[in-house]
Residue, then its C-alpha position, 0 to 999 in steps of 0.5 A: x336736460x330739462x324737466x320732463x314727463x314720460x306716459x306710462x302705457x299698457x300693452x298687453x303685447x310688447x311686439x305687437x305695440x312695437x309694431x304698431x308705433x314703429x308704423x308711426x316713426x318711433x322705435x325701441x330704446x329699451x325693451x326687458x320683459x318688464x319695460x319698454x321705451x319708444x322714441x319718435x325725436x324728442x317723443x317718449x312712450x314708456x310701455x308695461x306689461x298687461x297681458x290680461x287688459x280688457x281693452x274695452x274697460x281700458x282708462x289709460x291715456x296721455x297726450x302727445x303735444x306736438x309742434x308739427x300735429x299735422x305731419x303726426x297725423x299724416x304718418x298715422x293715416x300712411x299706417x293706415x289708421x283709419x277714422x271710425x267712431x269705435x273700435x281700437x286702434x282709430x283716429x280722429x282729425x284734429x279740430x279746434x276745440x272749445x279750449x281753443x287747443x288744436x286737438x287730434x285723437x288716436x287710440x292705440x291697439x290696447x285703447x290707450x286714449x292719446x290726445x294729439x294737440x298742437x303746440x302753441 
């Protein structure tokens, strides 16, 4: 295996953020009452609980890099994730950026920040 990173992520409720990413293709690999692992292929999101977050003061993120943005993006708007300026959960279509990285953004049911960027 090669050398690799899983984000952590809140989730002030373990079905609920089941659900919610299940819409999008990933499913449970391990859930205890203190620990949960999703996978989409070879994507892994790692959940603790946080039952009392204030979503609205919530600082967690993480990026996704992904070979197929597009088809990602595509499976989030099937969800019915919607772009909008504010609010959780929402979208924003990916653009290029001043980086030069081809970037999409999602925020999930707790306002995790998950940026979407195209591989290179």
């Amino acid at each position: 295996m090669t050398d690799h990173a899983t984000p952590n992520l809140p989730s002030r409720d373990f079905h609920a953020t089941s659900r919610f990413y299940g819409a999008l293709g990933f499913v449970e690999s391990w859930r205890d009452e203190g620990w949960m692992i999703l996978r989409r292929g070879p994507l892994i999101l790692e959940f603790f609980p946080y039952s009392d977050l204030d979503p609205l003061q919530s600082s967690f993120g993480c990026c996704l890099r992904l070979d197929e943005l597009d088809r990602f993006y595509t499976a989030c708007r099937a969800a019915g994730l919607l772009e909008k300026p504010s609010g959780y959960p929402r979208l924003q279509a990916p653009a290029v950026e001043r980086s030069g990285l081809r970037i999409g953004y999602m925020v999930d049911l707790d306002s995790s920040l998950i940026r979407l960027i195209q591989n290179g």
